[in-house]
C-alpha positions in Angstrom: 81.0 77.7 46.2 81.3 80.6 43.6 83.2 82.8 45.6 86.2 80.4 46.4 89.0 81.0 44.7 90.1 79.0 41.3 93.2 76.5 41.4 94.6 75.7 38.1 97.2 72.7 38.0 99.8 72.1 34.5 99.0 68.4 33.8 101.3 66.6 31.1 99.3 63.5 31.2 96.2 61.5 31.9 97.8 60.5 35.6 99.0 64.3 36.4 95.0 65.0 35.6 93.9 62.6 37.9 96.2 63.1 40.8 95.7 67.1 40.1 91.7 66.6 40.0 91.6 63.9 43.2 93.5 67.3 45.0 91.1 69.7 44.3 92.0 71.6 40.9 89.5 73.4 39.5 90.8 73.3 36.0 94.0 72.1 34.2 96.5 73.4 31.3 97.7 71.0 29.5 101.3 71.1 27.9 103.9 69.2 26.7 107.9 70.1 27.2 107.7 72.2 30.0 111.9 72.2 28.5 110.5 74.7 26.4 108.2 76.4 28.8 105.4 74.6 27.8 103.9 73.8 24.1 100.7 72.4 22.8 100.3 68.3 24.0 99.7 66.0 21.1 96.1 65.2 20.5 96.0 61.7 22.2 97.4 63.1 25.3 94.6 65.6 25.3 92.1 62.7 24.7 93.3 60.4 27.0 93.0 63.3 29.9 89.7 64.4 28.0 88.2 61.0 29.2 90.5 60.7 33.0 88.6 64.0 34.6 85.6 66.0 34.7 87.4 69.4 35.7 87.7 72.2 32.9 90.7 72.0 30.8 92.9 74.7 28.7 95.1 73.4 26.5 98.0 75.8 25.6 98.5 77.2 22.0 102.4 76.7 21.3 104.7 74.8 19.1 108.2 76.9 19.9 110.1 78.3 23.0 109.9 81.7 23.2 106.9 84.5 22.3 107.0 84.3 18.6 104.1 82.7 17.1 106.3 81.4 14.5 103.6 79.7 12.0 100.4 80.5 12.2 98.9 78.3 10.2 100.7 74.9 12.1 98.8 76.7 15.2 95.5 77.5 13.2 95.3 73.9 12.6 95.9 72.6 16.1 92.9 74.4 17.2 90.7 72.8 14.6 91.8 69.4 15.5 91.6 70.2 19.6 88.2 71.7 18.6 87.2 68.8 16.4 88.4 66.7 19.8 85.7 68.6 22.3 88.8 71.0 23.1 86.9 74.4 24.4 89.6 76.2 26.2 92.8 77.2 25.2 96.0 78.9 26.3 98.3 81.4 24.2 100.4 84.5 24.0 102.1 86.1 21.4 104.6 89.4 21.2 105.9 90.9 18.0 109.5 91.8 18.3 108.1 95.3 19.7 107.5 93.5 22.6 103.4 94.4 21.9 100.6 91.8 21.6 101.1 90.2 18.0 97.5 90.6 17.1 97.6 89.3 14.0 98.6 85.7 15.0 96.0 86.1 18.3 93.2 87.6 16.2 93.5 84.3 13.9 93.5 81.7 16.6 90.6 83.9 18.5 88.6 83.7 15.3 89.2 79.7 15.1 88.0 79.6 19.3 84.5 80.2 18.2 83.9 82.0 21.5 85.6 79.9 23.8 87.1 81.2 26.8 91.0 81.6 26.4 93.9 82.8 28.8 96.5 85.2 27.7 100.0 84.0 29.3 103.0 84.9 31.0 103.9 86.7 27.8 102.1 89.4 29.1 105.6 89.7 31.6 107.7 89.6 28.8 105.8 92.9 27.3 107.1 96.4 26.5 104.0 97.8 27.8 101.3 95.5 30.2 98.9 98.4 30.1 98.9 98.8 26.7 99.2 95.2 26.3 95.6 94.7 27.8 94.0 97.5 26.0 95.5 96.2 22.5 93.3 92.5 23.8 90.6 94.3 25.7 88.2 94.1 22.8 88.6 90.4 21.9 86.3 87.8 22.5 86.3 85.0 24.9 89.2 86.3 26.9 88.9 85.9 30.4 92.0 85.2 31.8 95.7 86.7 32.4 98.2 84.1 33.2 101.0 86.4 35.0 103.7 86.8 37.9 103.7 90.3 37.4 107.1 90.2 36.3 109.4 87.6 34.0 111.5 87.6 37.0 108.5 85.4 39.0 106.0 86.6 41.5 108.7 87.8 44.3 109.8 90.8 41.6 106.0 91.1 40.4 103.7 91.0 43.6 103.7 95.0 44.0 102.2 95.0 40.0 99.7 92.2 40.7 98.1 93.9 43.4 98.3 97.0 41.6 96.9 95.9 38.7 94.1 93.8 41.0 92.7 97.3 42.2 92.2 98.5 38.5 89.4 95.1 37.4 87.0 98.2 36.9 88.8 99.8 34.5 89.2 99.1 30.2 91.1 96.0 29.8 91.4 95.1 33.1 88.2 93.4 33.1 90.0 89.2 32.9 91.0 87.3 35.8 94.7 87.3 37.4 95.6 84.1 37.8 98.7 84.5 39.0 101.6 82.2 38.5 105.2 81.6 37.7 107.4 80.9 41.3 104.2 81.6 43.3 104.5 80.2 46.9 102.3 79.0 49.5 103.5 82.5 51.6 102.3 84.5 48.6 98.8 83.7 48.9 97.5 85.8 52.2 98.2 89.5 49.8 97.1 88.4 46.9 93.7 86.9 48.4 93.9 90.2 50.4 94.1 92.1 47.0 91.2 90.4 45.5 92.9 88.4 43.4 90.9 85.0 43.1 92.5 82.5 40.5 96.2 80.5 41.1 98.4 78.7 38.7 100.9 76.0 40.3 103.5 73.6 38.0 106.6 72.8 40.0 104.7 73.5 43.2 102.6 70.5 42.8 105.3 67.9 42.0 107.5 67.4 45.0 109.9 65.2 42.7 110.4 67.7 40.1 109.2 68.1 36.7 110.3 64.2 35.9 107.7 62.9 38.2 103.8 63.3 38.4 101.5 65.9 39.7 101.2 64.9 44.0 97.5 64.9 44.9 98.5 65.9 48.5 100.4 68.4 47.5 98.0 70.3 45.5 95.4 69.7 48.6 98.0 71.3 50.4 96.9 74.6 48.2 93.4 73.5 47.6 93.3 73.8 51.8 95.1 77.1 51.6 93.2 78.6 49.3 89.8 77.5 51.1 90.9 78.4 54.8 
């Protein structure tokens, strides 16, 4: 089953994880206050979901809305306990007010990954420059991902630079995955597949009641099928 493509579900909790796993994810981000977009769960949150599946699980590098890092050290110590915990994937993105890759704060956390395979995020949207962006990262270890919609408007505004950007995985930091997400829909997934691109990220899409209620195991087999037929 190599070739099918990766589904990636945002769990907030041990019963999102479950629900998300029993629908076919592949892997989950964790997160707490999706409010703020998303920010790094507390510890017994990434235990308890730790010991519910048996799915890989990033766990997103955050502690503030926005793309600031804001303190690195509050972050380089959240890796050290998640790592510490059995935590070996993570989630993060960073721009200094440029608008670039802050590669001072993503350098540090990369350093305290110890090789494990990390995503970059939607902050790649938010850049002055994706191209550049990529090539500033290309070098670092571990990172195998993009998280990205192609544009912070959402994945209607960005399909034209996702596929565009699919047709260049030859070429110098271009080399991670798109997994694309951020207001992707079911009726997005025939180009993109047709593009090549091979990795999905759903939040919203899997909770029929909203953020306030849990991850809907039929509705992420409802992408699981998709994504297989």
């Amino acid at each position: 089953m190599s070739n099918r493509a990766v589904l990636e579900v945002i769990a907030l909790d041990a019963e999102d994880a479950v629900a998300a796993q029993a629908g076919g994810a592949d892997r989950l981000e964790l997160v707490t206050d999706m409010a703020a977009d998303g920010l790094t769960p507390p510890l017994a949150v990434f235990e308890e979901i730790r010991d519910a599946v048996d799915i890989p699980l990033r766990v997103m590098i955050r502690v503030a809305d926005g793309f600031a890092a804001g303190d690195v050290d509050v972050l380089v110590e959240k890796v050290r306990t998640l790592r510490a915990a059995g935590a070996g994937e993570f989630v993060l993105g960073f721009l200094d007010e440029g608008g670039h890759a802050d590669l001072v704060a993503v350098e540090r956390l990369v350093a305290e990954f110890e090789g494990c395979p990390w995503t970059f995020h939607r902050a790649i949207d938010r850049a002055s420059d994706r191209d550049v962006l990529r090539k500033h990262l290309a070098d670092l270890p571990g990172l195998d991902t993009y998280l990205t919609a192609g544009s912070p408007d959402g994945v209607d505004a960005g399909l034209e630079t996702l596929i565009a950007e699919a047709s260049r995985s030859d070429q110098p930091g271009y080399e991670p995955r798109i997994m694309v997400g951020g207001g992707l829909r079911l009726e997005h997934l025939p180009r993109l597949l047709a593009a090549g691109v091979d990795a999905f990220h759903i939040g919203g899409a899997a909770r029929p009641g909203g953020w306030s209620g849990p991850v809907d195991a039929a509705a992420v087999r409802e992408w699981r099928e998709a994504l297989d037929a």
